[in-house]
C-alpha positions as CSV (number, residue, x, y, z in Angstrom):
1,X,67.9,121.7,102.7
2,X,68.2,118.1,101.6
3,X,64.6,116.9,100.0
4,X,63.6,113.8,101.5
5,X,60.7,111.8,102.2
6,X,57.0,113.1,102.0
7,X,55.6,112.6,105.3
8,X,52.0,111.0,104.0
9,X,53.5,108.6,101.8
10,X,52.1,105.4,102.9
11,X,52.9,102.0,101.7
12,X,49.8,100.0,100.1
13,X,52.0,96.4,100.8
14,X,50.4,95.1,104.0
15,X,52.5,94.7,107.1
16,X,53.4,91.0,107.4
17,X,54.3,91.6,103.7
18,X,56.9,94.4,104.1
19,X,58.3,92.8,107.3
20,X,58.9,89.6,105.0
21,X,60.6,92.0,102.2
22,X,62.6,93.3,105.2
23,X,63.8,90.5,106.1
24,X,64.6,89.3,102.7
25,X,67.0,92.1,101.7
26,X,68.6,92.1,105.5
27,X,69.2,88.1,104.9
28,X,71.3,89.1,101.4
29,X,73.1,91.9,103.0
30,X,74.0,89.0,105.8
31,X,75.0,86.5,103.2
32,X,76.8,88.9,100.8
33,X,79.0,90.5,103.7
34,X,79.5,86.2,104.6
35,X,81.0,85.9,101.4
36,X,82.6,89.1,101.2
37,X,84.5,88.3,104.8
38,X,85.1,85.0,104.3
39,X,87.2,85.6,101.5
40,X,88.9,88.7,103.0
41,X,89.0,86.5,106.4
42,X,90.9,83.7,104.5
43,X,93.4,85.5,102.9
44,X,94.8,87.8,106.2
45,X,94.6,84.1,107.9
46,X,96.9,82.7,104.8
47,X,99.1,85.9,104.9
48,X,99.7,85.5,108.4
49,X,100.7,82.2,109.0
50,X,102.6,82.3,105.5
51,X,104.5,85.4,106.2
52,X,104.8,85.8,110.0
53,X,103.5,89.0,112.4
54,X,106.2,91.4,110.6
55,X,105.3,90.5,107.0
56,X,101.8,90.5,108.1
57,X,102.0,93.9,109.5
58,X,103.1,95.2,106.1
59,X,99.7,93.8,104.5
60,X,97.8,95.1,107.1
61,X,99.1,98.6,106.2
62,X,98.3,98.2,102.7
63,X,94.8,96.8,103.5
64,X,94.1,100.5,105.6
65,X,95.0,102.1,102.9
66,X,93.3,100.6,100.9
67,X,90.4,101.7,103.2
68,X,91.1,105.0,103.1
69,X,90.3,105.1,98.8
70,X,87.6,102.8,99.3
71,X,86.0,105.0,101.6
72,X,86.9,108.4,99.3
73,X,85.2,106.3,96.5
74,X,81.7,105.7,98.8
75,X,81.6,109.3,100.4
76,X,81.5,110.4,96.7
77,X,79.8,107.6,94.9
78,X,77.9,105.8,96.4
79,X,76.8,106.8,99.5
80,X,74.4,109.7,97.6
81,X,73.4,106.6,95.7
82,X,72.3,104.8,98.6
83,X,70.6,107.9,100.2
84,X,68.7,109.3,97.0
85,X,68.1,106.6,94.8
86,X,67.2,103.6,97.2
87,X,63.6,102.1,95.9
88,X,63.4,104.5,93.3
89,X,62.1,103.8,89.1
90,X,64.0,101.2,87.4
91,X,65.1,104.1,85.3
92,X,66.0,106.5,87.9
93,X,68.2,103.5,89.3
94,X,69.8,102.9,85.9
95,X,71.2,106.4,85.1
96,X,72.2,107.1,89.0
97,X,74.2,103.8,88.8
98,X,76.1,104.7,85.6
99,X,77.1,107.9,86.7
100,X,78.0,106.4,90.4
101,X,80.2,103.6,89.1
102,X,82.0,105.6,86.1
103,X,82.9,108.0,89.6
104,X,83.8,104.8,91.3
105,X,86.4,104.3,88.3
106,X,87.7,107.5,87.8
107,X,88.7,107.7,91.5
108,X,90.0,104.3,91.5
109,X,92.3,105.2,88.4
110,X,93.1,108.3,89.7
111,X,94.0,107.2,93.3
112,X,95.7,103.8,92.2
113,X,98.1,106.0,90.1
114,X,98.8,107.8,93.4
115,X,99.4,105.0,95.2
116,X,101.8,103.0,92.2
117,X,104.2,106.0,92.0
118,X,104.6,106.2,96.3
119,X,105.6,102.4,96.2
120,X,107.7,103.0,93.4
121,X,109.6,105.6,95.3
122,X,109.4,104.1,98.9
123,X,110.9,100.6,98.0
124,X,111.9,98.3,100.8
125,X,109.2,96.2,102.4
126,X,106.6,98.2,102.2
127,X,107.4,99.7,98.2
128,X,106.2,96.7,96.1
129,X,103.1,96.2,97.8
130,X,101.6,99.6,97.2
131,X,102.2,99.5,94.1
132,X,100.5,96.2,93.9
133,X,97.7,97.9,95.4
134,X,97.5,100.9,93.4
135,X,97.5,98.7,89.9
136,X,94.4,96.7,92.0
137,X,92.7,99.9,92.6
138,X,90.5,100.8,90.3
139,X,88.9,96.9,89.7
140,X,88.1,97.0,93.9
141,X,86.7,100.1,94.0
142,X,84.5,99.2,90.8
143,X,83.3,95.7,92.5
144,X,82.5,97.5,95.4
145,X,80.4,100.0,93.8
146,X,78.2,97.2,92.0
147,X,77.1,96.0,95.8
148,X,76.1,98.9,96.8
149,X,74.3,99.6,93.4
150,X,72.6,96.4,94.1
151,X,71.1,96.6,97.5
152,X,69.8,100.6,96.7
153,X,67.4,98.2,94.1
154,X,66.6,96.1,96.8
155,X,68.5,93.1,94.7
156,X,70.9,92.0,97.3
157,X,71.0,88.4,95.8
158,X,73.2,89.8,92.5
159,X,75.1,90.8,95.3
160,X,75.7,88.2,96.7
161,X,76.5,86.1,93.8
162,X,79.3,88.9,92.7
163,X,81.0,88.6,96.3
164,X,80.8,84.6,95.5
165,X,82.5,85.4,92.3
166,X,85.0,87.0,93.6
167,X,85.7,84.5,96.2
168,X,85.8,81.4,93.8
169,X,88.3,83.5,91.8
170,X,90.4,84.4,94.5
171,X,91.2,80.3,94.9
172,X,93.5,80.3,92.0
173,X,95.0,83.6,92.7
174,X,95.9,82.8,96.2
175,X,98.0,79.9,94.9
176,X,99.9,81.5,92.9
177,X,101.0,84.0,95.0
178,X,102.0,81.3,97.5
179,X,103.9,80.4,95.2
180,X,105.7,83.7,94.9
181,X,105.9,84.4,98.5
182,X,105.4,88.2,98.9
183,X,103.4,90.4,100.5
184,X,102.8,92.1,97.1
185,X,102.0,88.4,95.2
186,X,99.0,88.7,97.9
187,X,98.0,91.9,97.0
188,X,98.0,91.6,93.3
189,X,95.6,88.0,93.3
190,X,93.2,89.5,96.0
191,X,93.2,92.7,93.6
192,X,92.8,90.8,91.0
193,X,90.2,88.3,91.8
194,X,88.3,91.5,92.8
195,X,88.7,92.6,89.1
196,X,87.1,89.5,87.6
197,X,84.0,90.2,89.9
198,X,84.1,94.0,89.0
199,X,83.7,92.9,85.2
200,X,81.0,90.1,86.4
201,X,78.9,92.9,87.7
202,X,78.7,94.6,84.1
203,X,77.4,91.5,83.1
204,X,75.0,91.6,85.7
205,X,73.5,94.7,85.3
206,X,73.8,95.5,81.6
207,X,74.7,99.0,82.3
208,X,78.3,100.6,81.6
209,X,80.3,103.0,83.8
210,X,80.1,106.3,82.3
211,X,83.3,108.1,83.7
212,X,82.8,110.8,81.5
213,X,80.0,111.5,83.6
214,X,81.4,111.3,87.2
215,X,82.0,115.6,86.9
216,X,78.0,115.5,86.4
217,X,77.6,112.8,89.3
218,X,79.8,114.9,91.5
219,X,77.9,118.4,91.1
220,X,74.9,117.1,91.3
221,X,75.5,114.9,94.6
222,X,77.9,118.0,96.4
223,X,75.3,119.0,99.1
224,X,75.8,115.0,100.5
225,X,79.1,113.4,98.6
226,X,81.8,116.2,99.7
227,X,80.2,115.9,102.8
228,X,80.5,112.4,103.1
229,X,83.9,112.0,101.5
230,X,84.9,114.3,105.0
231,X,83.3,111.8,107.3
232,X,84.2,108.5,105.6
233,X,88.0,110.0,105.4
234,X,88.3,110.9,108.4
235,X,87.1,107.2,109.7
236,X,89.7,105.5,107.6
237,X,92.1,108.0,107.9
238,X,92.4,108.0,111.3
239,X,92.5,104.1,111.3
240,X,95.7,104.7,109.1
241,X,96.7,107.1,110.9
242,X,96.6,105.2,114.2
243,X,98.0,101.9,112.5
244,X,101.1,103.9,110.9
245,X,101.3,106.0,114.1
246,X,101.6,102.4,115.9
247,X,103.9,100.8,113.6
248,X,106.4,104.1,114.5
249,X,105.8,104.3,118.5
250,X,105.7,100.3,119.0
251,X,106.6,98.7,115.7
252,X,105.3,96.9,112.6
253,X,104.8,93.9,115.0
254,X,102.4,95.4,116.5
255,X,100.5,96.6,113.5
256,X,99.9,92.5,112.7
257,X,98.6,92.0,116.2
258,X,95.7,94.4,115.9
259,X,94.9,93.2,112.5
260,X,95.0,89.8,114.0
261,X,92.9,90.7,116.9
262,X,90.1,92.1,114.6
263,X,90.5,89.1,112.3
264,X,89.1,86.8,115.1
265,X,86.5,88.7,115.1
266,X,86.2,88.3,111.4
267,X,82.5,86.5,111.5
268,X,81.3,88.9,113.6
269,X,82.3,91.8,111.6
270,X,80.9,90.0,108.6
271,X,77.4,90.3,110.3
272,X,78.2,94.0,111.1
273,X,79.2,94.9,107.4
274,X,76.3,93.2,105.9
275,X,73.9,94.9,108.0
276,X,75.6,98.2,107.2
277,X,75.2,97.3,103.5
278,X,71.2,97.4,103.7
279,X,70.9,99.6,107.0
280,X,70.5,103.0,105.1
281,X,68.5,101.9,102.1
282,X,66.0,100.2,104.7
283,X,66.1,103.5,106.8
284,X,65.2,105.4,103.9
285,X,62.5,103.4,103.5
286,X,61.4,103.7,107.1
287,X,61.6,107.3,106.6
288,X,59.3,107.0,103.6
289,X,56.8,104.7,104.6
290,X,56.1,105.4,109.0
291,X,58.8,108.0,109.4
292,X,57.7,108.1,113.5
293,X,59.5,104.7,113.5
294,X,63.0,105.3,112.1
295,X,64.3,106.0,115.7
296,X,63.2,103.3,117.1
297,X,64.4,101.3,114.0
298,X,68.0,102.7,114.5
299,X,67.8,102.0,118.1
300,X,67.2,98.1,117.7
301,X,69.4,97.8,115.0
302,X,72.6,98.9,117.3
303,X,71.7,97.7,120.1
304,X,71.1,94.6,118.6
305,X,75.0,94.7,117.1
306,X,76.0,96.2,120.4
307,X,75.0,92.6,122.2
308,X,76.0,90.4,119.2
309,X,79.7,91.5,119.5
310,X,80.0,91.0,123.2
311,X,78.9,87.5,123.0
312,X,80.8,86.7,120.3
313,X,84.1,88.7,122.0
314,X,83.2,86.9,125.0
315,X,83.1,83.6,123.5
316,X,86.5,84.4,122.1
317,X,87.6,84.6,125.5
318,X,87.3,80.8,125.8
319,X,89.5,79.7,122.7
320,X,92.3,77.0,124.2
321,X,95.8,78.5,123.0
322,X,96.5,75.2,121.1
323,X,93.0,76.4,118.2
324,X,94.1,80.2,118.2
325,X,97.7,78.9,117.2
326,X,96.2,76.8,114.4
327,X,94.3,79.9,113.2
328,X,96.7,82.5,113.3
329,X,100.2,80.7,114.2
330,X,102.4,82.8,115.2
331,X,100.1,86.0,115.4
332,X,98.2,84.6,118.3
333,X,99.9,85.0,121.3
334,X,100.0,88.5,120.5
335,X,96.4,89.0,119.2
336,X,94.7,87.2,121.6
337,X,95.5,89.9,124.4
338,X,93.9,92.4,122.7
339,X,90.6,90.3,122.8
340,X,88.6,92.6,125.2
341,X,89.8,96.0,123.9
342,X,89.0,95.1,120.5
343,X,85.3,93.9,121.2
344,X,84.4,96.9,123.5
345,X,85.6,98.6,120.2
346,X,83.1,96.7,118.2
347,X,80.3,96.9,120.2
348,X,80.7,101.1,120.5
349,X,80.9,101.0,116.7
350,X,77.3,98.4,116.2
351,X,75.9,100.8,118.5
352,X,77.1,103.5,117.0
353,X,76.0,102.4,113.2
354,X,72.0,102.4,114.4
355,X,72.2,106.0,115.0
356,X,74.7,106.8,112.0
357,X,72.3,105.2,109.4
358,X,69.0,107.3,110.4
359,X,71.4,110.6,110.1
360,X,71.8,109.1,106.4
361,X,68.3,108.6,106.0
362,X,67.4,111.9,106.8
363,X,70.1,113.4,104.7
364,X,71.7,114.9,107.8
365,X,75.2,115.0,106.3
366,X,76.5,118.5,108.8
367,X,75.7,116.3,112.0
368,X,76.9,113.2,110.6
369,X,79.8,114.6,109.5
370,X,80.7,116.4,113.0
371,X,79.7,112.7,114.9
372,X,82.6,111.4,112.4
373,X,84.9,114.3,113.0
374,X,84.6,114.2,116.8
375,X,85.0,110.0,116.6
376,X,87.9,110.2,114.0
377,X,90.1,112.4,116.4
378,X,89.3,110.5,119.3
379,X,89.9,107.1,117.8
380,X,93.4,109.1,116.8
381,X,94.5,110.8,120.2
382,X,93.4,107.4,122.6
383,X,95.0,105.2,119.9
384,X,98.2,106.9,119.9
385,X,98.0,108.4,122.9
386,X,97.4,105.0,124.4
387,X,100.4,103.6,122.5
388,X,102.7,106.2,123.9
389,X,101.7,105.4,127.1
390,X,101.2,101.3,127.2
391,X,102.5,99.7,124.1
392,X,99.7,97.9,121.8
393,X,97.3,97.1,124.6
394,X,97.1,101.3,125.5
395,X,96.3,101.7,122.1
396,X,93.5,99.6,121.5
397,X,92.0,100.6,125.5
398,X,92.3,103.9,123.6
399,X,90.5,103.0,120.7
400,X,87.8,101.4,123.1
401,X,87.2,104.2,125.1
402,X,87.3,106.9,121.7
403,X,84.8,104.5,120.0
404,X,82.5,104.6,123.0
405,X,82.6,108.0,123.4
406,X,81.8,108.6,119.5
407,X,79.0,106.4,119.5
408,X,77.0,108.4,122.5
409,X,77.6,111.8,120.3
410,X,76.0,109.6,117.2
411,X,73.3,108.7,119.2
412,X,72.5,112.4,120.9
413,X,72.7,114.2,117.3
414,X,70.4,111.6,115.9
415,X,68.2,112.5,118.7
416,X,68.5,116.6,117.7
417,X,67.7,115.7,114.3
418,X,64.3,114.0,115.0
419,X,63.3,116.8,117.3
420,X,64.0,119.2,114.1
421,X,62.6,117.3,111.4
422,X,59.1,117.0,113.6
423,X,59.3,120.5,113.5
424,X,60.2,121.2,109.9
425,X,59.1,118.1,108.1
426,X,60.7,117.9,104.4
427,X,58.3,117.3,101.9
428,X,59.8,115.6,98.9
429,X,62.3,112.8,97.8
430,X,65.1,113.4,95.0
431,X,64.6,110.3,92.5
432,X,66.6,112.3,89.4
């Protein structure tokens, strides 16, 4: 049984006073996901009107897979971080983070290695720019693990300022791989303008990544991390999954049209993500402080993403052909038809993050693991499925529909877990 929050903990702060906190750490999760997205927005806009829809569909097959290890590295690193040590002592907070971010490294070093040697061996196109990727890995899976250190302490302003680090580096980067005009050239200044900030959060928190120590990290965190490297795989894999399985059934073409697609929703996304930095740290502290509120916390937050994406999808809808072609230039007569799909997917998934971040809160990880599992293998079957059936608009009315569907079974098991945790209440929070 996960120990968790003690149900008469109570919170001396007075209300106003914690709803101004709350808002505070919300605003830097917004403006640290702005500057995160903005720089990731500007470099798939440069890479597709450099390169064209084909090139552009090899980056975009990088960039999932890139997901995928990014997604191996939170399920083992940081997500327990974010769950267990979220508001705890400064010294609690210290010694987590160490042991967190020398994980972050060691599967960053480990899975870059992986991914050098298969560009090495698969050549062509798509060859060089994995193994761009794979020398890039370990710096972006390190910078990434500082923001989530961050925001567990509540300090979403260092943040911030690393994402802004990395973006100001990436302005010098991305020159110079204009200037070398590959796919791979893109890869390697993205990477490495990610590195600079990864070293730029050492600086900011004065504490080193202890890699020896990611063995210790790992056994101690097993209960939640292997549990959460399942679910978070099996999101991004079946996003690679469906993107290679795409780039086979329709072509590579078609790969750089959904990319673009979710591009123009870039801003929107931005909000999404920074939200989804800050959602489970402030449901932990929901949990901690009026526990009888987290699901009504959870519901407002996705319903509140749920609405935001179809206005801003629907204002999409109204872009003249002449602006989407100065956005996206070539990409945009075949990314703009995927408009619809594409935000019905996006507002299943805000919908679907409300419920997913009280199931972290409450340590939940069998439930939230079976909501992944189900959502991963229907996001699979309708994107594929789709695809077999109607090209690239089938597939992403697929992925629409699977999204959806996995955000009602996120929503029902949150409901379950409430009901049990009334019943059984958990008495005690893991700070060590």
């Amino acid at each position: 049984m996960t120990p968790m929050a003690t149900q008469g903990e109570k919170t001396t702060a007075p209300a106003g006073s914690a709803r101004r906190a709350l808002v505070g750490r919300l605003s830097w999760g917004l403006a640290d996901q702005a500057a995160s997205s903005i720089s990731n927005f500007a470099v798939g806009i440069y890479v597709a009107r450099s390169l064209g829809v084909t090139a552009f569909g090899v980056f975009s097959l990088a960039w999932v897979t890139y997901g995928v290890v990014l997604n191996v590295s939170r399920g083992l690193a940081t997500d327990p971080l974010v769950v267990r040590f979220s508001g705890v002592p400064d010294a609690s907070w210290r010694g987590a983070v160490g042991r967190s971010t020398g994980t972050a490294l060691g599967v960053g070093t480990a899975l870059g290695a992986v991914c050098l040697m298969a560009g090495l061996g698969l050549g062509g196109r798509v060859g060089p720019a994995f193994a761009a990727l794979g020398v890039m890995m370990p710096g972006l899976l390190l910078q990434d693990a500082w923001r989530f250190s961050f925001f567990a302490a509540g300090a979403g302003r260092k943040a911030f300022l690393n994402d802004v680090v990395w973006g100001v580096a990436l302005v010098p980067a991305m020159v110079l791989a204009a200037r070398a005009g590959s796919v791979a050239a893109f890869v390697l200044a993205w990477g490495a303008s990610a590195t600079v900030a990864a070293g730029y959060g050492y600086l900011q928190s004065g504490i080193r990544p202890r890699t020896t120590e990611a063995r210790g990290w790992l056994r101690e965190q097993r209960d939640l991390g292997y549990r959460y490297l399942v679910e978070n795989v099996s999101l991004s894999g079946a996003s690679q999954l469906r993107a290679y399985g795409l780039g086979a059934i329709v072509g590579v073409g078609a790969v750089g049209a959904v990319r673009g697609a979710e591009l123009l929703l870039g801003p929107f996304l931005a909000v999404l993500m920074g939200l989804s930095l800050v959602t489970v740290p402030e449901a932990a502290r929901v949990l901690r402080q009026a526990p009888h509120q987290l699901g009504r916390f959870c519901l407002l937050l996705g319903g509140g993403q749920a609405a935001g994406a179809l206005l801003w999808g629907g204002s999409l809808l109204l872009v003249p052909d002449r602006l989407g072609k100065l956005v996206l230039g070539d990409v945009w007569h075949s990314s703009s038809q995927l408009i619809v799909q594409i935000t019905l997917s996006v507002a299943g998934a805000g919908l679907g993050t409300g419920a997913a971040a009280g199931l972290r809160a409450l340590g939940a990880a069998r439930r939230s693991l079976r909501c992944q599992l189900f959502a991963s293998a229907c996001y699979v079957g309708g994107g594929l499925g789709g695809a077999a059936l109607a090209g690239t608009a089938g597939s992403a009315w697929g992925v629409a529909a699977a999204t959806i569907s996995g955000s009602a079974v996120w929503w029902l098991q949150l409901r379950s877990a409430l009901r049990e945790r009334h019943r059984d209440p958990i008495p005690e929070v893991r700070t060590s």
